[in-house]
Every structure is written in C-alpha cells, then in structure tokens.
C-alpha positions as CSV (number, residue, x, y, z in Angstrom):
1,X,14.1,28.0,-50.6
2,X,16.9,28.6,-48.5
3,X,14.4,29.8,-45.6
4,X,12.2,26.8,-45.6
5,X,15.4,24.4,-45.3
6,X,16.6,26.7,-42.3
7,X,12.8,26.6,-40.8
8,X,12.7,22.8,-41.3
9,X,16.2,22.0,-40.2
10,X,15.5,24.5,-37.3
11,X,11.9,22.4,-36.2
12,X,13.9,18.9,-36.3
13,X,16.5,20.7,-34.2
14,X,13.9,21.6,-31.5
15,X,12.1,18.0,-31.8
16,X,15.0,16.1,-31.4
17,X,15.7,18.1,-28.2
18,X,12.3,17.6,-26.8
19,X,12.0,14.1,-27.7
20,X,14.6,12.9,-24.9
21,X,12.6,15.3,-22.9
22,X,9.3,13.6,-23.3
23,X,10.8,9.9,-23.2
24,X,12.2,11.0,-19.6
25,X,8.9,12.4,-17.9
26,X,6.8,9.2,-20.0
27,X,9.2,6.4,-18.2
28,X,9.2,8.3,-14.7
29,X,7.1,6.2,-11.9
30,X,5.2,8.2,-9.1
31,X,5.0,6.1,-6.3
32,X,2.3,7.1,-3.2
33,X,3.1,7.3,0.1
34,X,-0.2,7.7,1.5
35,X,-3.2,5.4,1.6
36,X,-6.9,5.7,3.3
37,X,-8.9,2.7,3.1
38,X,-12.4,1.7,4.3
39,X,-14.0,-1.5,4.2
40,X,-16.4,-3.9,5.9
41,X,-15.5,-7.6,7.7
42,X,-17.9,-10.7,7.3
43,X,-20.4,-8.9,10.0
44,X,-20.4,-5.8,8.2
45,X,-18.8,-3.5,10.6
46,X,-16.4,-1.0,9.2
47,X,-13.3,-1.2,9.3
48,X,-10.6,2.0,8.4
49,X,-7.2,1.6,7.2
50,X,-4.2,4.4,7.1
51,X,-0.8,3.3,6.3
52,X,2.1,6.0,5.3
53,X,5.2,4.8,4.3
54,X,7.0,7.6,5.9
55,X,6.4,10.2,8.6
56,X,7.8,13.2,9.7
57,X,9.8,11.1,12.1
58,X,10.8,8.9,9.0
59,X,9.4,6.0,10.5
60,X,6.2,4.1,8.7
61,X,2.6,4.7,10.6
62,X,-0.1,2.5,10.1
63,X,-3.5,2.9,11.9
64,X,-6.2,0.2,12.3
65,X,-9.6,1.1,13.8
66,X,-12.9,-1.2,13.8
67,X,-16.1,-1.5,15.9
68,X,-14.0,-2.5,18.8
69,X,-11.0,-0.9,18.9
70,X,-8.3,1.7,17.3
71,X,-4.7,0.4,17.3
72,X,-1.8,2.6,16.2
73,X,1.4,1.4,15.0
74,X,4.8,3.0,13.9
75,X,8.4,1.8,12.9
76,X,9.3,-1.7,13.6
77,X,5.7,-2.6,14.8
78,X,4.7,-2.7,10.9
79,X,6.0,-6.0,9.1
80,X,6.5,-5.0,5.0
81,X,7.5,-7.3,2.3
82,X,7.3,-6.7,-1.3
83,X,5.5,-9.5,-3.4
84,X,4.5,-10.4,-6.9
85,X,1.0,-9.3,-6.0
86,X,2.6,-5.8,-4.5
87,X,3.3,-5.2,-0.7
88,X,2.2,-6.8,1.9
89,X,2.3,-4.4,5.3
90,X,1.3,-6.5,8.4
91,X,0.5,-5.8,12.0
92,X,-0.5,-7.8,15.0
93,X,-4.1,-6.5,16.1
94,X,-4.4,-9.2,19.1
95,X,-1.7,-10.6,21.2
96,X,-2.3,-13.5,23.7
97,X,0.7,-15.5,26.4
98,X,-1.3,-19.2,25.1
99,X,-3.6,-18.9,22.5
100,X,-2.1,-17.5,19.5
101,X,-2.1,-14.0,18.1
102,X,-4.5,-12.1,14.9
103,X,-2.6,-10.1,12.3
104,X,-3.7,-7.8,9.7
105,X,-2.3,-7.6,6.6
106,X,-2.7,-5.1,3.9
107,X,-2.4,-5.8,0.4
108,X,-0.8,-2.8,-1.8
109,X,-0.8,-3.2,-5.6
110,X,1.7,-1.5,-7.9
111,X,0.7,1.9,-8.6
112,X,2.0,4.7,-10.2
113,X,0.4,8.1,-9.5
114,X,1.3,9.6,-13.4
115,X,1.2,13.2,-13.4
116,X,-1.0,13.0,-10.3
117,X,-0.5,12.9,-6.4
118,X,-4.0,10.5,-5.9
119,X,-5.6,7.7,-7.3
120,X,-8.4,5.7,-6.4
121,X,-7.5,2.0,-5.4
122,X,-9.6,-1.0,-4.6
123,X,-7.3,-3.9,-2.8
124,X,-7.8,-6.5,0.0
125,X,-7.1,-6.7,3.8
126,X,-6.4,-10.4,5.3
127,X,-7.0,-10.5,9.1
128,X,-5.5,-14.0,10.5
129,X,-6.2,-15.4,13.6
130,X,-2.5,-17.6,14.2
131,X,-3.6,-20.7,16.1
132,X,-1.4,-21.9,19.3
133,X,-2.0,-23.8,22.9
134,X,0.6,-24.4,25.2
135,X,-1.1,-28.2,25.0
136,X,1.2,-29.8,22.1
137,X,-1.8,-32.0,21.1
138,X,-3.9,-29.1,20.0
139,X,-1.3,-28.0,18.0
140,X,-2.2,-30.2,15.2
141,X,-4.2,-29.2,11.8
142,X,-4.9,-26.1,9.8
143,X,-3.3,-23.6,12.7
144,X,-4.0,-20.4,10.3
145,X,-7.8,-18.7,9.8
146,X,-7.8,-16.2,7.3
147,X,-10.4,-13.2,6.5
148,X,-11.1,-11.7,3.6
149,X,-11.9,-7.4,3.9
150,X,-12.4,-5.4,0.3
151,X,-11.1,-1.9,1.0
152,X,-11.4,0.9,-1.2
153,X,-10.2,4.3,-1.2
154,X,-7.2,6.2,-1.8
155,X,-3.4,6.4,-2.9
156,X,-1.1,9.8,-2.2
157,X,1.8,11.1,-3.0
158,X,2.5,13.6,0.5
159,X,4.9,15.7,1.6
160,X,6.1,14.9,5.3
C-alpha cells in the first residue's frame, strides 16, 4: 500500500511539473517572416508577391513583379501598418510629377505558424491608382480606384 501511495504521489509530482510545461509551448505564437504569393489581376496576368519582414541587412524586402515589370523594394520604400484585418504592407508601383501615383498594398492576416515554420495562406492584394492633375478642377470626385488581386501561397518562419 505504501508503494502505490509513493507511485501515485510520485506521477502527480511529474504531472504537475509538466503541466506548466505544456501550458507554455500551447500559448506560444509563431509568427512568419516570409511570404510567396501568386495571383492574377482583372486581365488575368499573373502577378508574384515576396515580402520578408526582415533581411539579412535587417531591413524589410518586398518584391512585386507582373506582365510588365519587376520592382524591388527595401527599408523605408515599404509603408506597414498593423490593422484589425492584419497588416497592411504598401508600396508605390508607379510614380508620375502630374497625374497621380498607383500603390500596392498587401493584406497579411494573423497567423500563427504552431509547431511549424509554413502555412498555406489565401489573402488579397489592393492595387490603387491615386488620382491628381495639377488642374485644381479635375481634382474633384472619387480621386481613389481600387483593384482587387486573390493571392495564395505561402507563410515562413526563416532564418536571415
């Protein structure tokens, strides 16, 4: 009798150490770093997305490319801002002196990675085409177009 109390009080010794132990590694968030995206505009041409957070520079990297053109950005070219919805990471695609500008912006829900370093992640791109003339009177309605792109592909956890 006096074994089986020592066996029991010795199991509820070990779960009460593990249980902190498993509460710890169930709360802890995995946040990526890392995401490829593909997608197609309103004409269907594709369009591929890579944003990093970080480099090995530090600085963020984001890298647009479509039928036309492939723009690279780093550091302070990349606009973020953290939203209800997630993050929103913008960059200018198209600068003009007297017409406006076009900016893409890349929607990133909340994810966390789990035990993982990649998940798969469906989200939304918003390309705007930011209205301006150096005429003040055509500077008057809706002065903001937006696009809608789907993107799919993926979120990583990387070391840089």
């Amino acid at each position: 009798m006096q074994t089986r109390n020592l066996i029991a009080s010795f199991a509820l010794g070990i779960a009460l150490v593990a249980i902190p132990v498993l509460k710890s590694h169930a709360l802890e968030e995995k946040t990526p770093n890392l995401y490829n995206l593909i997608g197609y505009n309103f004409k269907g041409d594709k369009v591929s997305i890579n944003y990093s957070t970080s480099s090995i520079t530090g600085k963020p990297l984001f890298s647009y490319q479509d039928r036309k053109q492939t723009l690279n950005f780093q550091g302070d070219e990349i606009r973020s801002v953290e939203t209800e919805i997630g993050t929103q990471v913008t960059v200018t695609i198209k600068k003009t002196v007297d017409t406006g500008s076009t900016t893409f912006s890349l929607l990133i829900p909340h994810i966390n990675l789990g035990y993982g370093n990649e998940v798969k992640i469906v989200t939304d791109g918003i390309t705007t085409l930011n209205r301006f003339s150096t005429i003040p009177q055509f500077n008057q309605k809706q002065k903001q177009i937006y696009t809608i792109i789907h993107l799919k592909g993926t979120a990583q956890a990387v070391a840089f």
